[in-house]
C-alpha positions in Angstrom: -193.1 -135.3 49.1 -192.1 -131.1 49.1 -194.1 -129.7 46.8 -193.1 -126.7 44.4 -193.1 -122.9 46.1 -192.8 -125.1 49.8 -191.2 -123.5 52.3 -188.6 -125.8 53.1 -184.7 -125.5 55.4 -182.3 -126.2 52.7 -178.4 -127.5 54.2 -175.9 -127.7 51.5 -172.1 -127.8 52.7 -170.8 -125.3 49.7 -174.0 -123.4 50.5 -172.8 -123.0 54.5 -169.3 -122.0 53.4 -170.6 -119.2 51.0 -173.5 -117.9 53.7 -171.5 -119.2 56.8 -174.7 -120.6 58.2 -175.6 -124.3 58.2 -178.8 -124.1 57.0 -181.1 -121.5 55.3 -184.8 -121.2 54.9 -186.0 -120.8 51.1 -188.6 -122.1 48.5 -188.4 -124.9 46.2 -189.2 -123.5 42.6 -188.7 -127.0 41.1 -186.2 -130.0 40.6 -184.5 -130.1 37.6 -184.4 -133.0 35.8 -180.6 -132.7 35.5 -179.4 -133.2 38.9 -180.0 -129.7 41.1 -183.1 -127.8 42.9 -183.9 -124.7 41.9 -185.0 -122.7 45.3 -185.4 -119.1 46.4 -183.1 -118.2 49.2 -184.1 -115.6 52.0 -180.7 -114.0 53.2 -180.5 -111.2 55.6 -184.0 -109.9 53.9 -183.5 -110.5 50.4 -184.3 -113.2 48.0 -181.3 -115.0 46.1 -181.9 -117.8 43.5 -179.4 -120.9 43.9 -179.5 -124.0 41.9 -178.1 -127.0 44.6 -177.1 -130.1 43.5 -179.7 -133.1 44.5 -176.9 -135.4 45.7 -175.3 -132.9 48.4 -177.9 -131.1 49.6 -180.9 -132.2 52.7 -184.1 -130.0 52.3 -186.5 -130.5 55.3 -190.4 -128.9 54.7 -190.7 -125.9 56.9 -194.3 -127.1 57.8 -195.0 -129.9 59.5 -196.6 -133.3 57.7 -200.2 -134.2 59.3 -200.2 -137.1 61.1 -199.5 -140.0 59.5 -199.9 -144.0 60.7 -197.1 -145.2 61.9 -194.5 -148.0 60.2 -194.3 -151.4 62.6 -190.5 -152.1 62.7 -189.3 -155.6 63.2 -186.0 -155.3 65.8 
């Protein structure tokens, strides 16, 4: 699970339109319980506040989970 204040890559496909990039690095302040993620945005230097919606948008931790034991799949 991302924690709050994690530095996470955030890809949101209205956000890409708006910053013309497909992804962004930011900081998840929190996750609302109606719907959206508040995070913290840094573009071209500057932080920008955006409040994504849950359903559209991926949000991968910047920092890498320890490792962890593995799942055994059944093919």
């Amino acid at each position: 699970m991302i924690e709050s204040e994690a530095a996470v890559f955030i890809a949101n496909e209205a956000m890409s339109e708006i910053i013309k990039a497909k992804s962004a690095k930011g900081k998840l302040v929190r996750v609302s319980d109606e719907g959206y993620y508040e995070v913290r945005l840094t573009l071209n230097g500057k932080n920008h506040t955006a409040f994504l919606p849950i359903s559209t948008t991926v949000m991968v931790a910047a920092v890498p989970d320890d490792d962890f034991a593995s799942i055994p799949v059944e093919r």
